[in-house]
Backbone bond lengths (Angstrom), bond angles and torsions (degrees), N, CA, C in turn:
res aa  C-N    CA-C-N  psi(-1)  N-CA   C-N-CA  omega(-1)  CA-C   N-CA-C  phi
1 X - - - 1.465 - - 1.519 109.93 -
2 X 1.493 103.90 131.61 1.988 98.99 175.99 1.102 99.74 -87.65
3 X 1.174 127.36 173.22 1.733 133.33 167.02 1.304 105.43 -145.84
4 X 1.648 140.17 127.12 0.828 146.97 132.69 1.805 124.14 -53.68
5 X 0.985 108.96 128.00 2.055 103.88 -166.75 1.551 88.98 -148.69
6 X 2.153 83.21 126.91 1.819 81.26 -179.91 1.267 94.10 -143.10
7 X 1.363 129.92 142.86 1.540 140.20 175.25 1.477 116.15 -141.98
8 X 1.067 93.76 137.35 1.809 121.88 -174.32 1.738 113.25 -147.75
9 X 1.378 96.85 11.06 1.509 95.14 -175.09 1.611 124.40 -61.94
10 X 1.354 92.25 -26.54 1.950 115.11 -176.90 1.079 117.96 -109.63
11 X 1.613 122.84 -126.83 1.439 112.44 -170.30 2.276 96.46 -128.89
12 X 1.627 82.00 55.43 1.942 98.95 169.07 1.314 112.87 -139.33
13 X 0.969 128.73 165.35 1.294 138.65 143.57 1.326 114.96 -105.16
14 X 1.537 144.52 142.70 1.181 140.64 178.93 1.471 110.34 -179.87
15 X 1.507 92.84 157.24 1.660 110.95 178.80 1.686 128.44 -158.36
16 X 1.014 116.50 167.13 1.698 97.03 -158.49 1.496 86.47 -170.28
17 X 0.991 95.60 148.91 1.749 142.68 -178.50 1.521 110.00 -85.60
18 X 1.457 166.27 30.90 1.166 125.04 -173.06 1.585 129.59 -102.32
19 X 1.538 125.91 159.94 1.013 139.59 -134.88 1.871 86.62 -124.90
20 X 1.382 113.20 81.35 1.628 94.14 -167.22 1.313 101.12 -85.16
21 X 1.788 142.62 16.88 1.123 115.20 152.13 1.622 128.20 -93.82
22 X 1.821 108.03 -7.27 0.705 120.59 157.28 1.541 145.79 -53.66
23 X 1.802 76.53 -22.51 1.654 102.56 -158.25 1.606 131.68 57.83
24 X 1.146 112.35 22.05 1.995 129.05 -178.02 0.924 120.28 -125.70
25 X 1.049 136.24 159.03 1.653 154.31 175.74 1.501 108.70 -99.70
26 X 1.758 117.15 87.30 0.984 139.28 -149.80 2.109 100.89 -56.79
27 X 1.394 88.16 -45.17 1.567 115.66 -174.41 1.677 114.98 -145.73
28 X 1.453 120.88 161.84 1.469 123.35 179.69 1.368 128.20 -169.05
29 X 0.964 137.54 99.33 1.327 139.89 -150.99 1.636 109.26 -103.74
30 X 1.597 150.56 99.36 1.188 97.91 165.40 1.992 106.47 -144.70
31 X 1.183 110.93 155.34 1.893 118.51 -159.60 1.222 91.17 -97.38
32 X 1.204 141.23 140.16 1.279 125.19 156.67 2.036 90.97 -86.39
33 X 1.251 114.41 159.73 1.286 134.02 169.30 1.796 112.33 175.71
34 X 1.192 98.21 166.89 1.784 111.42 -158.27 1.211 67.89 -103.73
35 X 2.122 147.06 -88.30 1.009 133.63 -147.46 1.592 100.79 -127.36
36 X 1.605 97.03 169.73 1.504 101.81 165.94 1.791 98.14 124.55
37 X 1.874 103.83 6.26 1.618 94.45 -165.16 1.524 102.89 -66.71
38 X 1.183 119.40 -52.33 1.484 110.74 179.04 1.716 123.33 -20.37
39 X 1.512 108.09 -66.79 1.287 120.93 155.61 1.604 140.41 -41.20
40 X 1.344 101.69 -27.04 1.142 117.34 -161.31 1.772 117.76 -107.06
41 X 1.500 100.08 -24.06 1.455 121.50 -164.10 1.752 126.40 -67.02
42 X 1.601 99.37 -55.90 1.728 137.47 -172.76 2.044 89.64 -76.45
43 X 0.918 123.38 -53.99 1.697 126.34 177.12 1.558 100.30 -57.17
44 X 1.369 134.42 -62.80 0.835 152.92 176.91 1.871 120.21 -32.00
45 X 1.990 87.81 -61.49 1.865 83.84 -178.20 1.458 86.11 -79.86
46 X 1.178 149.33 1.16 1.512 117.00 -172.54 1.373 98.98 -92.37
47 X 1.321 134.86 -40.73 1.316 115.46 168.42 1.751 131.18 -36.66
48 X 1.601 94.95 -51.28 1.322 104.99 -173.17 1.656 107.86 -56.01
49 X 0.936 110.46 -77.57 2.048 119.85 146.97 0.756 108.34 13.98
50 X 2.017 124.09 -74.79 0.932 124.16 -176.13 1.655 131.91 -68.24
51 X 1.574 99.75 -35.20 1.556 111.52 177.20 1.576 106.56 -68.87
52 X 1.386 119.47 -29.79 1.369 118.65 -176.14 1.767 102.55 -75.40
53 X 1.389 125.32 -15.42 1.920 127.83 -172.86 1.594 81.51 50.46
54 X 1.319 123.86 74.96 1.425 137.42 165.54 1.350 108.91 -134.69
55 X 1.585 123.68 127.65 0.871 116.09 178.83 1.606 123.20 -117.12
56 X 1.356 154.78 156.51 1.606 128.74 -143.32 1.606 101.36 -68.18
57 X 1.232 92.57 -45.66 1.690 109.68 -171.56 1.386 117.47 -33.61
58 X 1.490 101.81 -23.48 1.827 116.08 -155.39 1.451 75.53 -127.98
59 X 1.205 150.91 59.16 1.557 133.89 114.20 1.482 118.35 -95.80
60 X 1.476 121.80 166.83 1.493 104.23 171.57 1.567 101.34 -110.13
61 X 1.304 126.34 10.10 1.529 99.15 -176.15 1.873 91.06 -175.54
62 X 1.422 121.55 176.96 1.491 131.33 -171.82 1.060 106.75 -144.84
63 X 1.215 113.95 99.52 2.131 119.10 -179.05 1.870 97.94 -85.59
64 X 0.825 112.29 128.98 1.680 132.89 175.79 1.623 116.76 -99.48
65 X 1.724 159.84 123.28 0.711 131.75 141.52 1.993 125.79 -59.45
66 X 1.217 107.19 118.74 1.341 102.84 -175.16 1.704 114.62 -114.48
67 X 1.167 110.64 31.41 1.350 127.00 150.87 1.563 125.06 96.68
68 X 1.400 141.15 161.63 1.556 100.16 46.07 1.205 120.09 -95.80
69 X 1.404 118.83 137.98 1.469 103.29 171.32 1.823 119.74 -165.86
70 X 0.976 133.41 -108.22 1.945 132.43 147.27 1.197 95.89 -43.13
71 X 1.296 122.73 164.75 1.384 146.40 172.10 1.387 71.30 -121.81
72 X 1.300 151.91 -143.97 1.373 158.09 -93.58 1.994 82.16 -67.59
73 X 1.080 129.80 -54.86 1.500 108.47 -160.34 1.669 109.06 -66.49
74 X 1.289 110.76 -9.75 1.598 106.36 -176.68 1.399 103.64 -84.79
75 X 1.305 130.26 -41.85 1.359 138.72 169.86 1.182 119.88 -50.60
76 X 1.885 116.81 -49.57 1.441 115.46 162.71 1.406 133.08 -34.64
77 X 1.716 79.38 -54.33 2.304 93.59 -168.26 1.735 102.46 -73.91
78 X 1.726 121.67 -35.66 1.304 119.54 -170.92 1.536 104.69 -74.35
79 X 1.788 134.16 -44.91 1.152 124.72 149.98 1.770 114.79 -12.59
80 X 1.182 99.71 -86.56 1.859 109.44 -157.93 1.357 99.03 -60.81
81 X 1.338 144.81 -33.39 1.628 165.43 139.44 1.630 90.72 -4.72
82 X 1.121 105.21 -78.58 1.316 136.19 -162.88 1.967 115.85 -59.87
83 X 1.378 101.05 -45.20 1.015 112.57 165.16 1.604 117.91 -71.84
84 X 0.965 114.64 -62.87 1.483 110.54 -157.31 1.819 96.91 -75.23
85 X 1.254 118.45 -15.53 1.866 105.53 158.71 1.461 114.72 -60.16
86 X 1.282 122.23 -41.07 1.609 128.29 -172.58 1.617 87.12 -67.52
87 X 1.251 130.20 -63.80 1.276 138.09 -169.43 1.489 93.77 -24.98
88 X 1.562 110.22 -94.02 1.050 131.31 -177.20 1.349 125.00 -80.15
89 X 1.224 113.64 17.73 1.523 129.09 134.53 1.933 92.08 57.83
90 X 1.411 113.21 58.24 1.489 129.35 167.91 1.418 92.68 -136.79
91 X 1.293 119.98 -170.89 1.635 148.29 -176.59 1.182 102.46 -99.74
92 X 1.580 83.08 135.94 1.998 104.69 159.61 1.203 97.19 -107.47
93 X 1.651 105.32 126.60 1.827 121.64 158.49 1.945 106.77 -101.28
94 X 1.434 76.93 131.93 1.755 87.85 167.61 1.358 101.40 -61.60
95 X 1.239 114.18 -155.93 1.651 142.30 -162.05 1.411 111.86 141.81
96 X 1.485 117.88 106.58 1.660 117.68 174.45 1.697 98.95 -74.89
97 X 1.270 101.72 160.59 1.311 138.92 -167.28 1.969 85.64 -72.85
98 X 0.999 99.78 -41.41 1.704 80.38 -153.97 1.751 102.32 -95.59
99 X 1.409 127.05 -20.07 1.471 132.39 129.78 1.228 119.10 -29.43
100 X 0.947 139.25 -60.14 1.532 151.30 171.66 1.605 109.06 -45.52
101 X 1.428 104.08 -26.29 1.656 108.10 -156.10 1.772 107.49 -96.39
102 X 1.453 85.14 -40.20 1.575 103.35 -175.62 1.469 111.04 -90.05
103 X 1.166 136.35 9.35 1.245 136.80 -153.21 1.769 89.45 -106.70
104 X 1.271 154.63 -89.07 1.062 140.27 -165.61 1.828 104.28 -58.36
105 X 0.907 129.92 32.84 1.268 125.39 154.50 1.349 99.65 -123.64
106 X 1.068 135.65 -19.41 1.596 143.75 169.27 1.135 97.01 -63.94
107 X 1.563 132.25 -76.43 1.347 134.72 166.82 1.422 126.59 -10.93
108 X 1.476 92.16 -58.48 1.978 96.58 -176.93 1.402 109.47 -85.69
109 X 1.353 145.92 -11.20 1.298 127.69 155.77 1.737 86.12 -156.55
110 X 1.510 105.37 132.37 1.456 137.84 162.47 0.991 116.24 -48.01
111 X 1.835 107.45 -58.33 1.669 136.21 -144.30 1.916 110.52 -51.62
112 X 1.528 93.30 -51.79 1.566 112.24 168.27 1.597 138.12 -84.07
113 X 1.426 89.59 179.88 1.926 97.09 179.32 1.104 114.95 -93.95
114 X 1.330 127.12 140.71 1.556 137.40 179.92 1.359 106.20 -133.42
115 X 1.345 103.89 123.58 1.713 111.68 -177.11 1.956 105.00 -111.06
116 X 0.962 109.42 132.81 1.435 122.16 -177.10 1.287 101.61 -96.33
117 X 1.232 119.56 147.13 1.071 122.52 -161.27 1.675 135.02 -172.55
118 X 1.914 108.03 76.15 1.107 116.72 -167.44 1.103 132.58 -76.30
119 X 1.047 160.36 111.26 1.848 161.53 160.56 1.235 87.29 -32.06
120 X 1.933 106.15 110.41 1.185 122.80 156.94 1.722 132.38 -93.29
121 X 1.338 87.99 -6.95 1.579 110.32 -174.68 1.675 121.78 69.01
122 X 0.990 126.00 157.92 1.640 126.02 177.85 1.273 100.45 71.64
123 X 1.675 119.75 21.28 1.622 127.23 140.00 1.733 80.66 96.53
124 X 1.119 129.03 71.23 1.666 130.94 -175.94 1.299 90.15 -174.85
125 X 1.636 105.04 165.38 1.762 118.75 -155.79 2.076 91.64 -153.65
126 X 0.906 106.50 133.93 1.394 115.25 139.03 1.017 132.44 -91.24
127 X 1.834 119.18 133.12 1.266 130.75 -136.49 1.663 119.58 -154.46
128 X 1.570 97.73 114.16 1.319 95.28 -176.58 1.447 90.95 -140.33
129 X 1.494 111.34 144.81 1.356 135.59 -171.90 1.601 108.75 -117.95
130 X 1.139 129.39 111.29 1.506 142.39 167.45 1.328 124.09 -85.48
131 X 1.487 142.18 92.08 1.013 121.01 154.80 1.830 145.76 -49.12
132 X 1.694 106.66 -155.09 1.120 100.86 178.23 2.111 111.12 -80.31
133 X 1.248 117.92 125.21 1.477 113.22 160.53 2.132 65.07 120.23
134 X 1.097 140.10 12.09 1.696 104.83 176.20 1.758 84.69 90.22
135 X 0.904 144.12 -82.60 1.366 148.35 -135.06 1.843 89.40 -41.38
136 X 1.268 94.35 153.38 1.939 126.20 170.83 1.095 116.76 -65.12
137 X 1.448 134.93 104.28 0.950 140.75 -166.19 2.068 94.50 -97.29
138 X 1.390 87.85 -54.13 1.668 82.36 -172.80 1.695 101.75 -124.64
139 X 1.183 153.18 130.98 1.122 155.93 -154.53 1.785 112.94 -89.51
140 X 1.382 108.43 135.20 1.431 82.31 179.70 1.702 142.77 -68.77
141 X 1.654 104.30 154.09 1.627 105.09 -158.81 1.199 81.15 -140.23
142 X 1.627 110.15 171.49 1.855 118.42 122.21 1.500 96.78 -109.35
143 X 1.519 87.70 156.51 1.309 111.76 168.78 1.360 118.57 -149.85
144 X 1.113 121.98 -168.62 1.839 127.94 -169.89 1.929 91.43 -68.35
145 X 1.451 121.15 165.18 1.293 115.55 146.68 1.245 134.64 -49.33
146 X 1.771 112.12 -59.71 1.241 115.74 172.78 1.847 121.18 -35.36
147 X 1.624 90.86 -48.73 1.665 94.15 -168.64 1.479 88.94 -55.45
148 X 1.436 119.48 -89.16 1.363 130.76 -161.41 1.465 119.81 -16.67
149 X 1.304 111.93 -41.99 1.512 132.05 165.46 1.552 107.46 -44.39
150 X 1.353 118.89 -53.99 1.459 122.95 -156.44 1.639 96.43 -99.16
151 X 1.452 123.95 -13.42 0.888 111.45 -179.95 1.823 107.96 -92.17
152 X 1.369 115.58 -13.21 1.567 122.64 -170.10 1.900 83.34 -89.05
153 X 1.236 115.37 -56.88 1.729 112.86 -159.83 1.657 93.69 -41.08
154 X 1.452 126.28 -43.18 1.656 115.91 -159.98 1.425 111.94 -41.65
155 X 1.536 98.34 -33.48 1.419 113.38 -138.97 2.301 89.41 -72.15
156 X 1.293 114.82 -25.07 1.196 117.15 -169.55 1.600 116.18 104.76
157 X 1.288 102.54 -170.90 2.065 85.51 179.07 1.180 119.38 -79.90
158 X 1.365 118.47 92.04 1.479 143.15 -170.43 1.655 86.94 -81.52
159 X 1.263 105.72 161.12 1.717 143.62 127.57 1.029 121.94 -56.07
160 X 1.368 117.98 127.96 1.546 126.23 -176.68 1.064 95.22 -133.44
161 X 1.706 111.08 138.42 1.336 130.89 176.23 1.045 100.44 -143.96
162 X 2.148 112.86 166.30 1.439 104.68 178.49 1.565 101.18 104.12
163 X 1.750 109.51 129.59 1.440 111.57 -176.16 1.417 113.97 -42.73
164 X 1.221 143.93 -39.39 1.508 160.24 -168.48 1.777 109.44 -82.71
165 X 1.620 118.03 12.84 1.260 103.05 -164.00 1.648 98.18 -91.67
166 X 1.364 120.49 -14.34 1.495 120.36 165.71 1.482 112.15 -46.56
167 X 1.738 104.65 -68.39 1.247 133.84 -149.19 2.010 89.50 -57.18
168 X 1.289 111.17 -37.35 1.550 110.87 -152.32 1.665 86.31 -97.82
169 X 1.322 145.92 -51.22 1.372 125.00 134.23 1.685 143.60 15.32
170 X 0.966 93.22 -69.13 1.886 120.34 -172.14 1.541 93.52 -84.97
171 X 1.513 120.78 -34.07 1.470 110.29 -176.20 1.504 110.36 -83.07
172 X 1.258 108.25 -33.63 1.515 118.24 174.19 1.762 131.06 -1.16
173 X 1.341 110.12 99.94 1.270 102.40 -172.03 1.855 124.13 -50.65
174 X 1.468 112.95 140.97 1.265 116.79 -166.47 1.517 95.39 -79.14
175 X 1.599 124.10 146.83 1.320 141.11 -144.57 1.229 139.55 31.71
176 X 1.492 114.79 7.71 1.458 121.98 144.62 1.555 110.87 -63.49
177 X 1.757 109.62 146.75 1.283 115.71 -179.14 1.514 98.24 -45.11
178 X 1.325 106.40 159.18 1.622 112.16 175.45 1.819 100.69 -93.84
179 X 1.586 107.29 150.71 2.036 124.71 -173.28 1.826 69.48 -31.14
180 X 1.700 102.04 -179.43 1.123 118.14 170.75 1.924 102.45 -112.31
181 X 1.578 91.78 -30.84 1.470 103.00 -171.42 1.681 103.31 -140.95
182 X 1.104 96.34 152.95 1.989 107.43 175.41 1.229 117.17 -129.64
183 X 1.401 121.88 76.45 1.492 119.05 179.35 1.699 115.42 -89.50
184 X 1.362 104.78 90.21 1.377 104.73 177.22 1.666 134.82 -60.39
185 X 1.130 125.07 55.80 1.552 111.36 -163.29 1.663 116.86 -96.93
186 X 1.320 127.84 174.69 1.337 123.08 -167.58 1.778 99.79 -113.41
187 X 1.354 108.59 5.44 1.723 107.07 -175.34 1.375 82.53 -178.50
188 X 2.138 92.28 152.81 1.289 104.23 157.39 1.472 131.83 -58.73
189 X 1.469 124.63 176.62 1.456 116.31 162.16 1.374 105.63 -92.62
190 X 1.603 118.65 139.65 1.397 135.89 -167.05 1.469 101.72 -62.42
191 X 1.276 118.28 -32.16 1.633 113.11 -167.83 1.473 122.36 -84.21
192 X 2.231 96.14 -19.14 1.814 85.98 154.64 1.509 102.14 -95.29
193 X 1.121 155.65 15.19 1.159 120.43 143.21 1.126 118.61 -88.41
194 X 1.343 143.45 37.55 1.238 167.54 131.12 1.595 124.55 -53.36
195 X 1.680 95.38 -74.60 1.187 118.05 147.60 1.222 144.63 -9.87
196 X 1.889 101.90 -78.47 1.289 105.80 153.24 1.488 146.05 -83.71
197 X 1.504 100.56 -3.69 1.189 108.82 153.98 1.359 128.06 -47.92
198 X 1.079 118.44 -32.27 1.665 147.73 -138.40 1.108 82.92 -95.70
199 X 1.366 129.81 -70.48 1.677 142.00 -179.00 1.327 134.87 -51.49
200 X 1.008 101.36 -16.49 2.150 114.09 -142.04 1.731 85.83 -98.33
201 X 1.192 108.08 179.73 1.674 119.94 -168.06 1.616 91.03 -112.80
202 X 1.480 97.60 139.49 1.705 97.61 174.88 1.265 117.45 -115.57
203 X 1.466 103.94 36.35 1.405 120.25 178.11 1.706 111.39 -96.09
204 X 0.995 108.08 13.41 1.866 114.96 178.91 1.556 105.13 -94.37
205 X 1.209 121.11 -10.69 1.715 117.26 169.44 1.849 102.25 81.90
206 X 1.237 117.38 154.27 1.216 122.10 166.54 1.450 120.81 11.58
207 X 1.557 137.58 133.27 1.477 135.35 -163.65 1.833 81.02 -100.92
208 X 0.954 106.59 141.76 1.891 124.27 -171.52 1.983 99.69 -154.49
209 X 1.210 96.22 136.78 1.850 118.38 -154.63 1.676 94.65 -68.50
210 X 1.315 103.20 126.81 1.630 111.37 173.43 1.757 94.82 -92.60
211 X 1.476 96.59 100.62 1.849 88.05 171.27 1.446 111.30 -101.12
212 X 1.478 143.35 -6.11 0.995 159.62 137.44 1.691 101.49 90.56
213 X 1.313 105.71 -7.94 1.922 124.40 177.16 1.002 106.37 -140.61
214 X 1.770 125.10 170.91 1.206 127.32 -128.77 2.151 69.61 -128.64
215 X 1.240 133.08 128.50 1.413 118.93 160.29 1.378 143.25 -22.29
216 X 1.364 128.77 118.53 1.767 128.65 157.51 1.275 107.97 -0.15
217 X 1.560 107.80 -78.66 1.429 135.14 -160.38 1.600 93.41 -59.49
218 X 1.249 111.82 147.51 1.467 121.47 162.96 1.743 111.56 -156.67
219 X 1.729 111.97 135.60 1.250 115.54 -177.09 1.624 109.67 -52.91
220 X 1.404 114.09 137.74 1.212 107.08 166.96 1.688 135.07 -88.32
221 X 1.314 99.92 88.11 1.502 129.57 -151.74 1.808 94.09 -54.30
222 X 1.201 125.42 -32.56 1.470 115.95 -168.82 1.772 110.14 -90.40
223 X 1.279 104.83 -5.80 1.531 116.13 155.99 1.026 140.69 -131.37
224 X 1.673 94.46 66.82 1.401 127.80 -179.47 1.249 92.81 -93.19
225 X 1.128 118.91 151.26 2.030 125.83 -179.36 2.268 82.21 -103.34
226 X 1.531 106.31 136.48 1.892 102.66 168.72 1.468 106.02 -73.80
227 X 1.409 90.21 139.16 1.476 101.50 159.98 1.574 134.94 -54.33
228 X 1.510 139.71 126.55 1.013 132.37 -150.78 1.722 93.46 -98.74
């Protein structure tokens, strides 16, 4: 199976090639940047495309990160996601941002808990808790820091990953086991959302943005001009 895998949900742009009977990551491109995915994205998979001598026709499917994460970068990557399946007339698979995150630490030992863990800003975290076997320990949310904190400590000395794995760290309740691990990163790696693209069921229909909060931005409803 080829997989096309593209993420812009955070503060990357990226895309990747993989060959899951090959088992490799044919090709992989990825920028870190806060903005510019729009710009940055469509240039981007065509390189990879090209470095992979892949052509759309010859993929079987399009893994998307669909969040939580940017509101404009999740829209960007699920747009072009979205498009180039109709194009080439295969499947778009979602993939959350924080699945994506915890998954090669899932990989290297099962046995434990891995809490994902995004900097939501305005002192709040996005939060997903993994038990033993991968299975969901806590489903994804945002919530306050504090909570997220008390809701990752249950889990025992978990792994923390995810821009916020300091922040949820440092808050860490005193005589709970201490994280076991602190992998601070600002985005997944493109090749597990590759990965799990590769895996996932494409029976969920169209990949559509998990924002799990309502936007910053809000219309300014009291300077609305009335309708005549």
């Amino acid at each position: 199976m080829r997989v096309l895998a593209i993420d812009c949900a955070l503060d990357a742009c990226a895309a990747a090639v993989l060959d899951s009977d090959a088992g490799s990551i044919i090709a992989s491109e990825t920028r870190a940047m806060v903005r510019g995915h729009a710009e940055a994205l469509m240039p981007l998979i065509a390189r990879v495309m090209s470095n992979a001598e892949v052509e759309f026709g010859e993929l079987d499917r399009i893994a998307v990160t669909v969040g939580p994460g940017s509101f404009t970068g999740l829209r960007v990557g699920i747009s072009a996601a979205r498009g180039i399946a109709l194009a080439a007339r295969k499947p778009a698979i979602a993939v959350t941002t924080l699945a994506a995150l915890a998954a090669p630490h899932i990989a290297d030992d099962d046995t434990g808990a891995v809490v994902a863990a995004i900097d939501a800003r305005h002192d709040h975290v996005y939060l997903q808790v993994f038990g033993p076997g991968g299975r969901t320990l806590l489903p994804p949310r945002v919530a306050p820091l504090r909570e997220a904190v008390r809701a990752a400590a249950t889990s025992g000395s978990a792994r923390i990953v995810g821009s916020a794995a300091v922040l949820v760290a440092r808050a860490w309740p005193r005589g709970e086991l201490s994280p076991a691990k602190i992998d601070q990163r600002a985005a997944p790696d493109i090749a597990w959302v590759a990965r799990l693209g590769a895996v996932s069921s494409d029976a969920e229909g169209p990949p559509k943005p998990l924002y799990l909060r309502a936007p910053d931005a809000q219309p300014q409803v009291a300077a609305r001009l009335p309708r005549r």
